[in-house]
C-alpha positions as CSV (number, residue, x, y, z in Angstrom):
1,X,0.0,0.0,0.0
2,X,0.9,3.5,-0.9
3,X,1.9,5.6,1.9
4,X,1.7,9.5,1.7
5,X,3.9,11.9,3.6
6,X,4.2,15.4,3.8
7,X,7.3,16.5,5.5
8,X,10.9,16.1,4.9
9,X,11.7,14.4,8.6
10,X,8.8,11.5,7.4
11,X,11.0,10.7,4.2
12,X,14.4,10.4,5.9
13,X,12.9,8.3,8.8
14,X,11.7,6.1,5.8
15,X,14.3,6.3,3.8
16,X,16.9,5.0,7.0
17,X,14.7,1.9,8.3
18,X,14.6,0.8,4.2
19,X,18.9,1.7,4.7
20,X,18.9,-0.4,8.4
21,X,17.4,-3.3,6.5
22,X,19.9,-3.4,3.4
23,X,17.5,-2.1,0.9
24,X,17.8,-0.1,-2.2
25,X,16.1,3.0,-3.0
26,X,14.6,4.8,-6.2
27,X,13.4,8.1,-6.7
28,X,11.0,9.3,-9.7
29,X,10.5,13.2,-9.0
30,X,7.4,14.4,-10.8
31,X,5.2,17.6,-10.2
32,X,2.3,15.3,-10.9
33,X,-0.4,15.0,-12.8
34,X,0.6,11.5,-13.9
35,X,0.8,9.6,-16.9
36,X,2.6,6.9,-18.6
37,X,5.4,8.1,-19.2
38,X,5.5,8.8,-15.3
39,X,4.4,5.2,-14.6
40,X,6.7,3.9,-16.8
41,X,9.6,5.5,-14.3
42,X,8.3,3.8,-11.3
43,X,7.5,0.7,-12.7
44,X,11.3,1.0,-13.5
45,X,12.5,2.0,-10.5
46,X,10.1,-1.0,-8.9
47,X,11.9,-3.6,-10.8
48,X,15.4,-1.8,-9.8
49,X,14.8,-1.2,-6.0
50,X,14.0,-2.5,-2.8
51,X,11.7,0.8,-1.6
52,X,10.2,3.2,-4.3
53,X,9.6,7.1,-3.6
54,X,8.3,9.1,-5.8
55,X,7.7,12.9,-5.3
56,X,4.8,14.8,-6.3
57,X,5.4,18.6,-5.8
58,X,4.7,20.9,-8.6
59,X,7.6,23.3,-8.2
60,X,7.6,26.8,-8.3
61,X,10.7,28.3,-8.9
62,X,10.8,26.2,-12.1
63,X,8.4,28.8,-13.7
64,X,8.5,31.9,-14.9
65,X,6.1,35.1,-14.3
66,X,4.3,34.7,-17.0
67,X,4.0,31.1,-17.3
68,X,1.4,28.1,-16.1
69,X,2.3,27.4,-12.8
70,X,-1.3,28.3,-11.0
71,X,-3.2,26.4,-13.8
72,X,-0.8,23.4,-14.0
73,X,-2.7,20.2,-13.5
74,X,-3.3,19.3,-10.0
75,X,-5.2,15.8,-8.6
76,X,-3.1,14.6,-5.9
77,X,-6.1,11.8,-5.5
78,X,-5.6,10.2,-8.8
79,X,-2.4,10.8,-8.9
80,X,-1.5,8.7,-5.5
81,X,-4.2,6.0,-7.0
82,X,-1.9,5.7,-10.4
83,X,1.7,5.9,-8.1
84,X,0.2,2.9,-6.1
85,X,-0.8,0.8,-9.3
86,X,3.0,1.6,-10.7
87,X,4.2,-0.1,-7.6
88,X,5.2,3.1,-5.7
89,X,5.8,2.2,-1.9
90,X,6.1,6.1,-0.6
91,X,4.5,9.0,-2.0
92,X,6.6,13.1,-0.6
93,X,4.2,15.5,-1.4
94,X,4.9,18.7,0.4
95,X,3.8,22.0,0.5
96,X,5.6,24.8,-0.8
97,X,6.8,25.9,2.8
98,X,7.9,22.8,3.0
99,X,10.6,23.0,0.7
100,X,11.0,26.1,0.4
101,X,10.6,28.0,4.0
102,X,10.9,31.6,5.1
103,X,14.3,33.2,3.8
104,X,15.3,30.3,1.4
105,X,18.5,31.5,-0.6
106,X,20.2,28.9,-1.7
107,X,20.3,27.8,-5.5
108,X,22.0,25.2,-7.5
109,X,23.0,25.9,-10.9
110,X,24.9,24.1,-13.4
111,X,26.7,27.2,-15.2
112,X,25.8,27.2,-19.5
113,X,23.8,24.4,-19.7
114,X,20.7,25.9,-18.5
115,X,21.0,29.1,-20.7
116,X,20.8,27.1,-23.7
117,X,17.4,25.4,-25.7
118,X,14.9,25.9,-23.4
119,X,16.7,27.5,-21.0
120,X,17.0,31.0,-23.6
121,X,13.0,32.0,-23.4
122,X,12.6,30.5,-19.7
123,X,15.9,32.0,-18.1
124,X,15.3,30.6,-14.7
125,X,13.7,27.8,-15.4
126,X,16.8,25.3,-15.0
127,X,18.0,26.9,-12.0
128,X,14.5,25.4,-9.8
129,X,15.1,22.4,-11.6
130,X,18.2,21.6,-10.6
131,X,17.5,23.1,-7.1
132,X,14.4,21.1,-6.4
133,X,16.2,17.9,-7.6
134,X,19.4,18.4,-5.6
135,X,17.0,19.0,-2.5
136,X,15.7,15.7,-3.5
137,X,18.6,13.6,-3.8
138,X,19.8,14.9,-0.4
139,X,16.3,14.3,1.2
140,X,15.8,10.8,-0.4
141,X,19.2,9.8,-0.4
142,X,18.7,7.6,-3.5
143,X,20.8,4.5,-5.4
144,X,18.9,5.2,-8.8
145,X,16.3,8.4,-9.7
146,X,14.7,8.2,-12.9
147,X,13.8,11.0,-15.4
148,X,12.3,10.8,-18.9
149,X,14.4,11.5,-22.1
150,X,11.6,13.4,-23.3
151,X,12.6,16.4,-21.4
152,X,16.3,15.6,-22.8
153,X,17.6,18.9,-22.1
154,X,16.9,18.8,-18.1
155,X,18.3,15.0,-17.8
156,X,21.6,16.1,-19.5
157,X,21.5,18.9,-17.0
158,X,20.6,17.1,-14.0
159,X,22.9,14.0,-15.1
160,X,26.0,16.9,-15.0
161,X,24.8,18.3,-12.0
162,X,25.3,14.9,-10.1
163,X,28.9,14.3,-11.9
164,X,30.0,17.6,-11.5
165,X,28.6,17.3,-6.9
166,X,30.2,13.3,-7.0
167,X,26.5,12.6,-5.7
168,X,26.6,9.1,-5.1
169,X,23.1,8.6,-7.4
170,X,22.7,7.1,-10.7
171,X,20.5,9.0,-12.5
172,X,18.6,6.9,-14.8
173,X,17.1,8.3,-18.4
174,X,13.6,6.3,-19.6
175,X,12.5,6.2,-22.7
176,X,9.6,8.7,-24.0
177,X,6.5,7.5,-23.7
178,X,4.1,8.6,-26.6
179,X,0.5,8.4,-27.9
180,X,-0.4,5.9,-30.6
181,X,0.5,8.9,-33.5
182,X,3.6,9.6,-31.8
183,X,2.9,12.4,-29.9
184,X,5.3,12.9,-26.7
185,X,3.1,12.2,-23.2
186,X,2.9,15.5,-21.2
187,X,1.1,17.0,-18.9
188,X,0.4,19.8,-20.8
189,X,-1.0,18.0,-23.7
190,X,-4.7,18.8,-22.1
191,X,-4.2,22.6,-22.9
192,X,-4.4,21.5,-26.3
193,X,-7.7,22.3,-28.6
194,X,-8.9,19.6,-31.3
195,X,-7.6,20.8,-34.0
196,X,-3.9,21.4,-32.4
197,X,-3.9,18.4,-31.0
198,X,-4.9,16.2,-34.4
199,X,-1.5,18.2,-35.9
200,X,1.0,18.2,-32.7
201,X,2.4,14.7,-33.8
202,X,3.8,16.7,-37.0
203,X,6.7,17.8,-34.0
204,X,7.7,13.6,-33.8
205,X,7.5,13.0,-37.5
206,X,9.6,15.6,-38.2
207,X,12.5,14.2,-36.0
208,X,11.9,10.7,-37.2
209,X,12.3,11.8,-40.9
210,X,16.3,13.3,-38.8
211,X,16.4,9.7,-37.4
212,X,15.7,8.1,-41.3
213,X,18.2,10.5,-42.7
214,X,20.9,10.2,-40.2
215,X,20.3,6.1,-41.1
216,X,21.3,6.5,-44.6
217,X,24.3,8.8,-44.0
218,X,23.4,12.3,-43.3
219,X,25.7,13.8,-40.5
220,X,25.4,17.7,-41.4
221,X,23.6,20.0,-38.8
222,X,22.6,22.3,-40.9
223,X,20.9,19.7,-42.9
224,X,19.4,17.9,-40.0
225,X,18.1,21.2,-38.7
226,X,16.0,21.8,-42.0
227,X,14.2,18.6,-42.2
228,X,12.8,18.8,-39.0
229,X,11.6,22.7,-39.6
230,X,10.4,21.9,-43.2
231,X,8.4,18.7,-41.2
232,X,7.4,20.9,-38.3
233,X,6.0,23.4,-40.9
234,X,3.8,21.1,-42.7
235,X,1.8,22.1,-39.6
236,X,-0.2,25.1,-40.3
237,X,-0.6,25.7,-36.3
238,X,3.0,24.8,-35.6
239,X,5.2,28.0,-34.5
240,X,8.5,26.1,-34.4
241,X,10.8,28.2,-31.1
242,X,13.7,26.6,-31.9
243,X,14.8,23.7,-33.8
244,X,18.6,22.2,-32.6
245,X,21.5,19.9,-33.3
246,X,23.6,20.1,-29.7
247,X,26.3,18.2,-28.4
248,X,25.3,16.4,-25.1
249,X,28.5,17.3,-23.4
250,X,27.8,21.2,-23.7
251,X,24.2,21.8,-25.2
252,X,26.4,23.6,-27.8
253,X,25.5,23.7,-31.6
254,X,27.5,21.5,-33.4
255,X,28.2,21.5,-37.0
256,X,28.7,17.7,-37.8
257,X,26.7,14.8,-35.5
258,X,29.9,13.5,-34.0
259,X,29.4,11.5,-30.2
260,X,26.4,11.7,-28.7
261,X,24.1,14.4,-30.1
262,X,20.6,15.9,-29.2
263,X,17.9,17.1,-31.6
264,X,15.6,19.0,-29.5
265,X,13.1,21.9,-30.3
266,X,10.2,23.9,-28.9
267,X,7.3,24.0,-30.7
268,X,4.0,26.6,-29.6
269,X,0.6,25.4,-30.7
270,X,-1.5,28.5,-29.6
271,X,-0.6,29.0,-26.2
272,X,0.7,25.2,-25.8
273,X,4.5,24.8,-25.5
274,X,5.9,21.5,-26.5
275,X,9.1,19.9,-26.7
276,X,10.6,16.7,-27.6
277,X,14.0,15.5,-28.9
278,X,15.9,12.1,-30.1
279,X,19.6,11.3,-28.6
280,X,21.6,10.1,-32.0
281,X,25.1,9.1,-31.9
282,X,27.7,9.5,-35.0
C-alpha cells in the first residue's frame, strides 16, 4: 500500500529503516499530474529497487512570471491511485513551505547548460530544476532516480549536475512514452484544442524523418536542422521556437553529428509549449 507523507523528517525516517534493512532506493521526482510516461519510471525503479519514492510537488521556482504554474494540473487523489498501481511504496508531497521555508536563498546551478534550448525563453527555469532535484537527492538519499528522455535537455543537466557534486546517485534516463501517433506524453497535452492536437504529432515525424536520414548517412547539422523545420511546418498551427543539433557534453550547436548528439526543439501550438528531442550518436 501507498503511503503519503508530507514533510521532509517523514521521508528520511523512511528512507533510514529501508537503509537499516539493506534495501535499495529509487526516486522518480514528478510535479504530478501522472501519466505513462510517469508510470513507466516507477514501474522501472520498482523492478530496480527495494523501496520506491516518488515525489509529487509541482515546483515553483521552475516557472517563470508569466508562465502556467497556478493552472498546471493538479489531482493529488488520482495521482496517489496511479503511483500505487506503478508499484510506488512512498509517495513526498509537500507544501511549498515545505521545501522552500521563510528566507530560502540557496540555488544550485549548473553554469551554460541551463542558458541554452529551453533554457534561452525560460531563463530561470533550469535553476528550480536543478535546485528542487538536488534538495531531493539529499532528502531521499537515492541509489537510482529516474527522469524521462523526453525532457532531454533537463536529464543532461541534471545527469552533469550529479557528476560535477560526485552525488553518489545514478541518474537513470527512460525512454519517452508517446500516444499511438507519436505524440510525446505531457502534462500539458490537455491545454491542447482539437484541432492542435490532431496536428501536434507533426513535432515527432519531423525528428523521425532526422532519425531516417541520419540512417542513410546524413551527418550535417545544418541539414538535419532543415528537415525537422520543413516537417514541423507542414503544420499550419505549428510555430517552431527553436529547432537544434547540440552536443550532449555542452548543449552547444555543433556542425557535424559527432558523439552523442541531441535534436531537440520547442514548438508553440497557440498557447501550448511542447518539446521533444531524439539522442543520435555518430
Amino acid at each position: 500500500m501507498t503511503s503519503r507523507v508530507t514533510t521532509i523528517s517523514a521521508v528520511r525516517e523512511a528512507v533510514a529503516g529501508a537503509r537499516a534493512a539493506g534495501k535499495t532506493v529509487g526516486l522518480v521526482p514528478t510535479m504530478g499530474a501522472l501519466h505513462e510516461g510517469h508510470l513507466s519510471l516507477m514501474r522501472r525503479a520498482r523492478t530496480d529497487n527495494d523501496l520506491v519514492v516518488a515525489s509529487i510537488f509541482v515546483n515553483p521556482t521552475q516557472f517563470g512570471p508569466a508562465e502556467d504554474l497556478q493552472r498546471y494540473p493538479r489531482d493529488l487523489g488520482r495521482d496517489l491511485a496511479l503511483a500505487g498501481g506503478a508499484g510506488v511504496d512512498m509517495v513526498f508531497a509537500p507544501e511549498p513551505g515545505e521545501m522552500y521555508p521563510p528566507g530560502y536563498a540557496t540555488w544550485v546551478e549548473v553554469e551554460g547548460l541551463g542558458e541554452r534550448l529551453c533554457g534561452t525563453a525560460r531563463p530561470r527555469h533550469f535553476r528550480g530544476v536543478t535546485t528542487v532535484v538536488a534538495k531531493l537527492l539529499d532528502i531521499c538519499r537515492p541509489d537510482r532516480a529516474y527522469f524521462g528522455l523526453k525532457d532531454g535537455q533537463q536529464f543532461v543537466i541534471i545527469r552533469r549536475m550529479a557528476q560535477d557534486l560526485n552525488l553518489p546517485v545514478e541518474i537513470v534516463g527512460c525512454p519517452t512514452i508517446r500516444e499511438p501517433d507519436g505524440l510525446a506524453m505531457s502534462s500539458r497535452n490537455v491545454y491542447l484544442t482539437i484541432d492542435e492536437r490532431a496536428q501536434a504529432p507533426a513535432i515527432h515525424r519531423a525528428l523521425r524523418a532526422a532519425e531516417s536520414a541520419i540512417a542513410i548517412g546524413e551527418r550535417d547539422a545544418p541539414t538535419l536542422r532543415r528537415i525537422v523545420g520543413e516537417k514541423v511546418g507542414e503544420a499550419s498551427l505549428a510555430r517552431a521556437e527553436y529547432v537544434e543539433v547540440v552536443a550532449t557534453e555542452d548543449l552547444l550547436p555543433v556542425a557535424r553529428i559527432q558523439g552523442e548528439c541531441l535534436i531537440a526543439l520547442a514548438v508553440w501550438f497557440g498557447k501550448t509549449r511542447l518539446i521533444d528531442n531524439i539522442f543520435v550518436e555518430g
